[in-house]
PDB file of the backbone (N, CA, C, O) and the ligand in Angstrom, with CONECT records:
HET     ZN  A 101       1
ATOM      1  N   UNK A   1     129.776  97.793  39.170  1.00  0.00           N
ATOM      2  CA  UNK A   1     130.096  97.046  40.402  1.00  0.00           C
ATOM      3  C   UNK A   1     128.952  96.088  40.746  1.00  0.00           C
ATOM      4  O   UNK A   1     127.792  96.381  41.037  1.00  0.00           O
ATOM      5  N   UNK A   2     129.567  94.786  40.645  1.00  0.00           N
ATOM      6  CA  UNK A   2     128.040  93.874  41.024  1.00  0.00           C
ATOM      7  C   UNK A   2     127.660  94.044  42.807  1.00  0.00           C
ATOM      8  O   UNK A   2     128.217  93.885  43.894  1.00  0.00           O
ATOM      9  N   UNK A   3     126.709  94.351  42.400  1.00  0.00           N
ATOM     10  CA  UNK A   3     125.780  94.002  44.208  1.00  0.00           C
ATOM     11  C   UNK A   3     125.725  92.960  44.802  1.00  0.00           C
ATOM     12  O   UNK A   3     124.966  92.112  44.332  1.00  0.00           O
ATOM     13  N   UNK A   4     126.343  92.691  45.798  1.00  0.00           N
ATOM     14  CA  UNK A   4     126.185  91.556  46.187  1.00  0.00           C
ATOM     15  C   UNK A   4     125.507  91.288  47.588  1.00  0.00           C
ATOM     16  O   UNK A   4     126.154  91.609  48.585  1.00  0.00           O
ATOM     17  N   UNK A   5     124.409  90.796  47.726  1.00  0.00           N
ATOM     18  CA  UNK A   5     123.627  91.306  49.182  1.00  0.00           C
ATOM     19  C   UNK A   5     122.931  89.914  49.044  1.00  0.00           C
ATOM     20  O   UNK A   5     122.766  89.121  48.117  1.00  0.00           O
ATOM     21  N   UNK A   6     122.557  89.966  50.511  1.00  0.00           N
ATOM     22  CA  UNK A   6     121.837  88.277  51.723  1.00  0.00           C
ATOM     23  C   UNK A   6     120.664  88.297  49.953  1.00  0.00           C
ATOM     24  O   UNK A   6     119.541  88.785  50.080  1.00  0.00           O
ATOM     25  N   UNK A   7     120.887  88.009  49.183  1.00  0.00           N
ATOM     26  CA  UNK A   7     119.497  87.486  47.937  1.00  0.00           C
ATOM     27  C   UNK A   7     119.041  86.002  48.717  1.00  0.00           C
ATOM     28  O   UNK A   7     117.856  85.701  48.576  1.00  0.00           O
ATOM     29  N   UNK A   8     119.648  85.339  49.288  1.00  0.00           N
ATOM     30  CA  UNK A   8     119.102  84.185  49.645  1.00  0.00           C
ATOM     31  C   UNK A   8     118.498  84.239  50.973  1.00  0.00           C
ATOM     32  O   UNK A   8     118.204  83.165  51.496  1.00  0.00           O
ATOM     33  N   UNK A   9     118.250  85.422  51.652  1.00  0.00           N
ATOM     34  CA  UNK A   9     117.374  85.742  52.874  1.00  0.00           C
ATOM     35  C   UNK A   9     116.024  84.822  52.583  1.00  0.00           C
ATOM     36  O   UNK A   9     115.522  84.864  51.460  1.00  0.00           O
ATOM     37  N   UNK A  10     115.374  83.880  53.759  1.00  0.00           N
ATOM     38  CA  UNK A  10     114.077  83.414  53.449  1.00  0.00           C
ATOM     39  C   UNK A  10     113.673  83.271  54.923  1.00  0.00           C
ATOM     40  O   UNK A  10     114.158  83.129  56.046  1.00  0.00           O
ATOM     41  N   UNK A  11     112.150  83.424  54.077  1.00  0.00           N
ATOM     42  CA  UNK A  11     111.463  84.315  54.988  1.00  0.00           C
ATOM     43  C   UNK A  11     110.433  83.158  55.741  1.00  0.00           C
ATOM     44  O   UNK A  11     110.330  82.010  55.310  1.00  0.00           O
ATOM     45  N   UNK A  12     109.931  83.504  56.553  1.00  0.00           N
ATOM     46  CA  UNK A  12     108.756  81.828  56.919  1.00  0.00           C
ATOM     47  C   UNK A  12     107.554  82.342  56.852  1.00  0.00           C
ATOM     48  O   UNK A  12     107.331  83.454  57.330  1.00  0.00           O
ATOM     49  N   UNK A  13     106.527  81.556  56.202  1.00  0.00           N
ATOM     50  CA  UNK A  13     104.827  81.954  56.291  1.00  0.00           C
ATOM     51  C   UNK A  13     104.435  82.100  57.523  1.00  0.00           C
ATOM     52  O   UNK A  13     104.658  81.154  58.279  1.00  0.00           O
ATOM     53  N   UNK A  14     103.780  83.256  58.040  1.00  0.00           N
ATOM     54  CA  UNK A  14     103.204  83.494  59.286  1.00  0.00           C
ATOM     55  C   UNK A  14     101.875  82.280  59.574  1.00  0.00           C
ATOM     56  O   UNK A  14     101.415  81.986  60.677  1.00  0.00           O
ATOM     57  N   UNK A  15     101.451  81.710  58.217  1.00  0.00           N
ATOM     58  CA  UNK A  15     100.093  80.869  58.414  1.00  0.00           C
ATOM     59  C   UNK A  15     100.595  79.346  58.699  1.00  0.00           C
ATOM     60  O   UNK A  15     100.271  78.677  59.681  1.00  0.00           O
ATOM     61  N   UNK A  16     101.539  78.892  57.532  1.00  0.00           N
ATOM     62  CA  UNK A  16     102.232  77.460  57.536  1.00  0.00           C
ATOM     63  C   UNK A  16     103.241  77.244  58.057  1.00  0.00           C
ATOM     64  O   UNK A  16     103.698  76.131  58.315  1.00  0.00           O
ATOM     65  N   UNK A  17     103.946  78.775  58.385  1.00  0.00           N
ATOM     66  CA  UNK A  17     105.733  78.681  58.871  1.00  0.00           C
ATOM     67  C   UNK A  17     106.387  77.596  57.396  1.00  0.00           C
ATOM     68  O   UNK A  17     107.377  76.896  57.608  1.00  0.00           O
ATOM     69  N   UNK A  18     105.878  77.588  56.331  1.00  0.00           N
ATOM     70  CA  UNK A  18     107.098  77.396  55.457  1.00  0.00           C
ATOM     71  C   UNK A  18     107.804  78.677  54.693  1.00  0.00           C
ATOM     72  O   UNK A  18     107.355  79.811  54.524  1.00  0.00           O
ATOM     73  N   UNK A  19     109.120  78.080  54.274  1.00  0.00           N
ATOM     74  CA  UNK A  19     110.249  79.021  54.101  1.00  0.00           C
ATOM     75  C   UNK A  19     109.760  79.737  52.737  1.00  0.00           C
ATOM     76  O   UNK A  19     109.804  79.089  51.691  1.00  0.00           O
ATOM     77  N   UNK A  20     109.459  80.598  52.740  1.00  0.00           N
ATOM     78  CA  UNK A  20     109.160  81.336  51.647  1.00  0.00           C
ATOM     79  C   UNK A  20     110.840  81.990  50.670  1.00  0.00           C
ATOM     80  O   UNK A  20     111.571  82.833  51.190  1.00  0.00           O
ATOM     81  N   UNK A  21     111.090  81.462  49.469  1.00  0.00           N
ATOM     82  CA  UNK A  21     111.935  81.806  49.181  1.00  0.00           C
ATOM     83  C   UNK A  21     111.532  84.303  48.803  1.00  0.00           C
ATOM     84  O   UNK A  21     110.398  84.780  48.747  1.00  0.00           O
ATOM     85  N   UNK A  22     112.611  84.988  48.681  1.00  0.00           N
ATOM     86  CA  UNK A  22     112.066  86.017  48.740  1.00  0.00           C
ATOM     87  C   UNK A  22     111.686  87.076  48.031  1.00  0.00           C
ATOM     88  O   UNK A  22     111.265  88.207  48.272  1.00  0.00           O
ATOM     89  N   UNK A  23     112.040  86.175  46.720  1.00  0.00           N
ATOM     90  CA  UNK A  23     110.859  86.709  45.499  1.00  0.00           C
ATOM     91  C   UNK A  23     109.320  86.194  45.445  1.00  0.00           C
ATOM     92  O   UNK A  23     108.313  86.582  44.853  1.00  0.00           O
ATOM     93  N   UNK A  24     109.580  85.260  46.238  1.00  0.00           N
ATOM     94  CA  UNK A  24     108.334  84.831  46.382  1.00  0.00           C
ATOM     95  C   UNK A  24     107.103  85.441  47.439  1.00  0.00           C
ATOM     96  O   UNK A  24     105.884  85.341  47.577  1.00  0.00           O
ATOM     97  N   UNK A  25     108.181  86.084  48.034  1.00  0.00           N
ATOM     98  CA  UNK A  25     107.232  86.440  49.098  1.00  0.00           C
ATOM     99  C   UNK A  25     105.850  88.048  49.188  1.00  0.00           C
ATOM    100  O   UNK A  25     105.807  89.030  48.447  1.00  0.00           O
ATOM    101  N   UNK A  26     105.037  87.735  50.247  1.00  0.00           N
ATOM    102  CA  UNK A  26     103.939  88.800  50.290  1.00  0.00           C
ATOM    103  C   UNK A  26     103.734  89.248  51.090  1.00  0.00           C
ATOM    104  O   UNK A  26     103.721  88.417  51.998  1.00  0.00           O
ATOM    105  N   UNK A  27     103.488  90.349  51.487  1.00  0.00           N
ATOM    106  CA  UNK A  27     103.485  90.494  53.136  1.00  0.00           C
ATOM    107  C   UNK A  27     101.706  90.711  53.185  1.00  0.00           C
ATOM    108  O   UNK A  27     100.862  91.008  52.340  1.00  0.00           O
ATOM    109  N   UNK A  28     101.682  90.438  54.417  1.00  0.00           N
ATOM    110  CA  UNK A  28      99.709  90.792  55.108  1.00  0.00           C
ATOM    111  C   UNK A  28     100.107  92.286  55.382  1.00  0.00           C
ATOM    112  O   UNK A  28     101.160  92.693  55.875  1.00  0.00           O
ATOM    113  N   UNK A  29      99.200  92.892  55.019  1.00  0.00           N
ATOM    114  CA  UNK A  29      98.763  94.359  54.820  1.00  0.00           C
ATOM    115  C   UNK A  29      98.460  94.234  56.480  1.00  0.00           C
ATOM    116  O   UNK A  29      99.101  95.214  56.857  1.00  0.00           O
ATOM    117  N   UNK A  30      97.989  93.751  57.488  1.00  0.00           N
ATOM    118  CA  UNK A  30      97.379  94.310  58.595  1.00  0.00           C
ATOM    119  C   UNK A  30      98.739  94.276  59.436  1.00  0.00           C
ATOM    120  O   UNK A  30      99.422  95.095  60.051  1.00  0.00           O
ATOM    121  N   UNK A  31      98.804  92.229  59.005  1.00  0.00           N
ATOM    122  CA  UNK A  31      99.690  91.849  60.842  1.00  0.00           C
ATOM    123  C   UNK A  31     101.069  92.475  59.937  1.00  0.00           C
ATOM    124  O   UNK A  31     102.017  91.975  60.543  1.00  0.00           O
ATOM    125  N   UNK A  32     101.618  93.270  58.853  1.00  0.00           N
ATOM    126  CA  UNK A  32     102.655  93.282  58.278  1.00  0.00           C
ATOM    127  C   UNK A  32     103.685  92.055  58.275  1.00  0.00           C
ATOM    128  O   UNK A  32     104.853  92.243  58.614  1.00  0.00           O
ATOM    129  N   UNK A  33     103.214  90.777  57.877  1.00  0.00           N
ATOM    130  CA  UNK A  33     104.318  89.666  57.837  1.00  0.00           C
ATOM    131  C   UNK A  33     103.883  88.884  56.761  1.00  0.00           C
ATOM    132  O   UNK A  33     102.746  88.685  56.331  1.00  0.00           O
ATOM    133  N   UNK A  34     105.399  88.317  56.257  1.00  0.00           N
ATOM    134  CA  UNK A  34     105.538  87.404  55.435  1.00  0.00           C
ATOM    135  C   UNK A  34     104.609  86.091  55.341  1.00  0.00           C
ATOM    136  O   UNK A  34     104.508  85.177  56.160  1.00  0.00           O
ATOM    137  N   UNK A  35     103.742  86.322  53.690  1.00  0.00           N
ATOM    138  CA  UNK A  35     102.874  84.930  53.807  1.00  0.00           C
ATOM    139  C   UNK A  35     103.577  84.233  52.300  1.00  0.00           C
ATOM    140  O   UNK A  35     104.039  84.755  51.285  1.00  0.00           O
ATOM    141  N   UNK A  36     103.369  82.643  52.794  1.00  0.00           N
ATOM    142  CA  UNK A  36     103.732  81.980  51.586  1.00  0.00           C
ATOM    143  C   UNK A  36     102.359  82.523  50.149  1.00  0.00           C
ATOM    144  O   UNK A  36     101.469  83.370  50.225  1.00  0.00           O
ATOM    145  N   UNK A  37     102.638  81.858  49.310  1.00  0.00           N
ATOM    146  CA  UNK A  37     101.659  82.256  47.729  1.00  0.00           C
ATOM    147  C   UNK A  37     100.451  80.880  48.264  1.00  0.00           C
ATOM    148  O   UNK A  37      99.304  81.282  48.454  1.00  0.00           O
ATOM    149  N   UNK A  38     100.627  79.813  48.423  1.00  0.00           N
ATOM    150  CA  UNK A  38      99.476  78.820  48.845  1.00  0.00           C
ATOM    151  C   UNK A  38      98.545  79.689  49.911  1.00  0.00           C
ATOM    152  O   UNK A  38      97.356  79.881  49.657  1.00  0.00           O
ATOM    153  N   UNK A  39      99.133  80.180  51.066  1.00  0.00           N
ATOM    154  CA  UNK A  39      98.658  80.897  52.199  1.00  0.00           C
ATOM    155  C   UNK A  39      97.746  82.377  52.166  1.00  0.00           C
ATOM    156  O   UNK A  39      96.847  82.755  52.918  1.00  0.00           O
ATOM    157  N   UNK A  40      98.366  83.029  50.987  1.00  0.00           N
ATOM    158  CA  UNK A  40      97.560  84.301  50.759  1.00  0.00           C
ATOM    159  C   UNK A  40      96.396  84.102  50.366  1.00  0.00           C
ATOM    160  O   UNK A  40      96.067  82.975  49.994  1.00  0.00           O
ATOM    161  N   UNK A  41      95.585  85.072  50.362  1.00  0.00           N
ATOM    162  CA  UNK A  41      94.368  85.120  50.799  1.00  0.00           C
ATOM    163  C   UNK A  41      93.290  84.225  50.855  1.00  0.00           C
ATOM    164  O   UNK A  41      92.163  84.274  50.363  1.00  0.00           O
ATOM    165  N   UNK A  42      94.067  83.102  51.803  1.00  0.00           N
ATOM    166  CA  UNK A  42      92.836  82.018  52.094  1.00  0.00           C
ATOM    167  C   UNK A  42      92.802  82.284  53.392  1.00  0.00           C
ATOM    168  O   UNK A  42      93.710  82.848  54.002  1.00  0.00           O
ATOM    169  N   UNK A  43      91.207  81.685  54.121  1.00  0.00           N
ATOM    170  CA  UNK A  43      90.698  81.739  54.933  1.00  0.00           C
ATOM    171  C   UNK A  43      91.589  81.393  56.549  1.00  0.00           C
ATOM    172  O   UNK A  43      91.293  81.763  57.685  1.00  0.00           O
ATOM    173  N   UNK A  44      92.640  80.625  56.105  1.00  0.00           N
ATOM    174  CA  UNK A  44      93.503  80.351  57.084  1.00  0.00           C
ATOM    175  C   UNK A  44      94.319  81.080  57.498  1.00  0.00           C
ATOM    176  O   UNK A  44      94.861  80.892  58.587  1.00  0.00           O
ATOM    177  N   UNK A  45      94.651  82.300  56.547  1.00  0.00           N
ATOM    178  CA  UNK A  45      95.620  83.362  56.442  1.00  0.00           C
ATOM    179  C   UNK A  45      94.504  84.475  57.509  1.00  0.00           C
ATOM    180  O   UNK A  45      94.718  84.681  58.703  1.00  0.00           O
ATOM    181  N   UNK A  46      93.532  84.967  56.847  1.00  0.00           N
ATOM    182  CA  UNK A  46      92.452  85.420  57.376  1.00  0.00           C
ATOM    183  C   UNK A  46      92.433  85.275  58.792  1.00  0.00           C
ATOM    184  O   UNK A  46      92.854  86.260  59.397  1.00  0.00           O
ATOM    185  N   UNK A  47      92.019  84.208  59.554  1.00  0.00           N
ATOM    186  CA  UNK A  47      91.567  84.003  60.841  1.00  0.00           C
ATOM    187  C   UNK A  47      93.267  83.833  61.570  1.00  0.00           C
ATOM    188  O   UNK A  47      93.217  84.100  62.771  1.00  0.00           O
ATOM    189  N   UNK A  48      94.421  83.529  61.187  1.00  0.00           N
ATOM    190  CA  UNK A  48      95.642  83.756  61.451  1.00  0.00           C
ATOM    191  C   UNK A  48      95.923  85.183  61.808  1.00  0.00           C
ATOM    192  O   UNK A  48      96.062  85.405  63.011  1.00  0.00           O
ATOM    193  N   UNK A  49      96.035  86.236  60.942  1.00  0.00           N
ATOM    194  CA  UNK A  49      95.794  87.518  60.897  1.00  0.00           C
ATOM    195  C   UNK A  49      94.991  88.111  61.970  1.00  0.00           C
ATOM    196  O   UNK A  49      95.371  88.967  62.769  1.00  0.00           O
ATOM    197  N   UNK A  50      93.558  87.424  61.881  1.00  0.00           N
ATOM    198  CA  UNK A  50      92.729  87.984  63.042  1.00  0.00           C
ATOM    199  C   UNK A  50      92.957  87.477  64.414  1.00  0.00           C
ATOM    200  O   UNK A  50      92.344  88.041  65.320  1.00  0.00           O
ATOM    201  N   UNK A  51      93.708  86.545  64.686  1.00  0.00           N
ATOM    202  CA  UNK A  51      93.904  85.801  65.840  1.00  0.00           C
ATOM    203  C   UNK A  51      95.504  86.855  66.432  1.00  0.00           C
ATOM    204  O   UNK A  51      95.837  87.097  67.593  1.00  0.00           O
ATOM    205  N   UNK A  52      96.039  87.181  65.433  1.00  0.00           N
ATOM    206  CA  UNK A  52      97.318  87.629  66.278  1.00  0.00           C
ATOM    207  C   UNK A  52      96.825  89.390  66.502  1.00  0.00           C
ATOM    208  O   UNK A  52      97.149  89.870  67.588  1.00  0.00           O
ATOM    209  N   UNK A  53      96.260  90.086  65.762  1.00  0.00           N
ATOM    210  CA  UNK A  53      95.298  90.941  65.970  1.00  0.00           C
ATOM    211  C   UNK A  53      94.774  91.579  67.143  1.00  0.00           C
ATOM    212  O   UNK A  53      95.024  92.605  67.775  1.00  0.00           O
ATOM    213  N   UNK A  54      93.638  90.240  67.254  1.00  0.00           N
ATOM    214  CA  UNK A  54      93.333  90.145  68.738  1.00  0.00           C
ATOM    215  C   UNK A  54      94.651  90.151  69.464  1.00  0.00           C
ATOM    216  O   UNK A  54      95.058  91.215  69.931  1.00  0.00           O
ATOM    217  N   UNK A  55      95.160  89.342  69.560  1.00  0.00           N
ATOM    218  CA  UNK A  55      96.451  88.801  70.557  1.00  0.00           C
ATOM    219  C   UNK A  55      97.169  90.168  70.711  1.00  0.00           C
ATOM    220  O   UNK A  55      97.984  90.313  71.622  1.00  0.00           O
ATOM    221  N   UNK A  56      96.931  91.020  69.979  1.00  0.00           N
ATOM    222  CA  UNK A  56      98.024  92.178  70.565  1.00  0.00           C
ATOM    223  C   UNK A  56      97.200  93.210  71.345  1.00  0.00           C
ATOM    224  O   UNK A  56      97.583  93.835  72.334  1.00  0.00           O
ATOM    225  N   UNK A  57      95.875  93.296  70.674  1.00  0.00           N
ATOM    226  CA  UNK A  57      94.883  94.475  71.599  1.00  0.00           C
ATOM    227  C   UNK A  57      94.466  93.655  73.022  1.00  0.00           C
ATOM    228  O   UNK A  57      94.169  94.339  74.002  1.00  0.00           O
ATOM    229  N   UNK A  58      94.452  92.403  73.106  1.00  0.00           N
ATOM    230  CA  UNK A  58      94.499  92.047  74.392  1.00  0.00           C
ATOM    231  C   UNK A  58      95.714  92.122  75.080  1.00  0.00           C
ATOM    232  O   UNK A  58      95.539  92.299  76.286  1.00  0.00           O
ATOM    233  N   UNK A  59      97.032  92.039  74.690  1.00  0.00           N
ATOM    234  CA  UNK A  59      98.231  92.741  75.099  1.00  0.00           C
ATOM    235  C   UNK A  59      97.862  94.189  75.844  1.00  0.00           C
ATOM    236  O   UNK A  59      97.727  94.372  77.053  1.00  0.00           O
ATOM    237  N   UNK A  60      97.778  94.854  75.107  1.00  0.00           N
ATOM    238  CA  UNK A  60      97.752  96.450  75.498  1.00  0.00           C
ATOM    239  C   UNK A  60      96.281  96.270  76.277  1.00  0.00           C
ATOM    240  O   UNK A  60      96.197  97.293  76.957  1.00  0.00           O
ATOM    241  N   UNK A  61      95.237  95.569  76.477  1.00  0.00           N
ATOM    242  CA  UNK A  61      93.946  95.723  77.238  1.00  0.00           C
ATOM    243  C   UNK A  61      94.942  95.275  78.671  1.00  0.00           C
ATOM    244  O   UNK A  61      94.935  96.040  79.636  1.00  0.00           O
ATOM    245  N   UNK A  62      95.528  94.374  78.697  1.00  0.00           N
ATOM    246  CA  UNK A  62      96.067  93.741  79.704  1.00  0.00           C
ATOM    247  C   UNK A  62      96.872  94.815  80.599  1.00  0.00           C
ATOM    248  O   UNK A  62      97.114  94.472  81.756  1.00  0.00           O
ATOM    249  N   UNK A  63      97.168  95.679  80.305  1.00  0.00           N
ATOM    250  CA  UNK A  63      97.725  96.626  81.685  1.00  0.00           C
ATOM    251  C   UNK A  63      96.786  97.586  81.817  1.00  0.00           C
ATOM    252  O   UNK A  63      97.088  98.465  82.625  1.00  0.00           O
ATOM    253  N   UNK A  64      95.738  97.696  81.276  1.00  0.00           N
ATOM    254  CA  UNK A  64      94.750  98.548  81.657  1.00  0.00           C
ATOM    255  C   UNK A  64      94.178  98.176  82.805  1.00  0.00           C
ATOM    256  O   UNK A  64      93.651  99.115  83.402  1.00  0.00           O
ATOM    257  N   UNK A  65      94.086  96.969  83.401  1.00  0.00           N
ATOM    258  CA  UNK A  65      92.737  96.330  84.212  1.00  0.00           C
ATOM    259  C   UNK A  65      93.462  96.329  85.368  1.00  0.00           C
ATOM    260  O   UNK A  65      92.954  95.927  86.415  1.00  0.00           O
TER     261      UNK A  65
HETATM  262 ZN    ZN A 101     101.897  79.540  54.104  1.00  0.00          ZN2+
END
């Protein structure tokens, strides 16, 4: 029985927002999201990662105060 399932699901780079087709794709080990292959592990990916990071522990700091 052939499988037939969304294969053309695409995904967007969390760093460039381009459409990552989804063999192509990688996910970031921290923020868990889809990065394009240009985007992985460069420095832009990096400080992207660390910026949304932050952005969530200041979330959760934010009803503490
Ligand atoms: Zn990218």
């Amino acid at each position: 029985m052939p499988q037939i399932s969304n294969n053309n699901k695409l995904f967007k780079c969390f760093v460039c927002n381009a459409a990552i087709h989804d063999d192509k794709v990688s996910y970031h080990e921290q923020v868990n999201l889809p990065v394009c292959q240009s985007c992985k592990g460069s420095d832009e990916e990096n400080e992207k990662a660390k910026e949304l990071l932050e952005g969530l522990a200041d979330g959760f700091v934010c009803g503490c105060i």
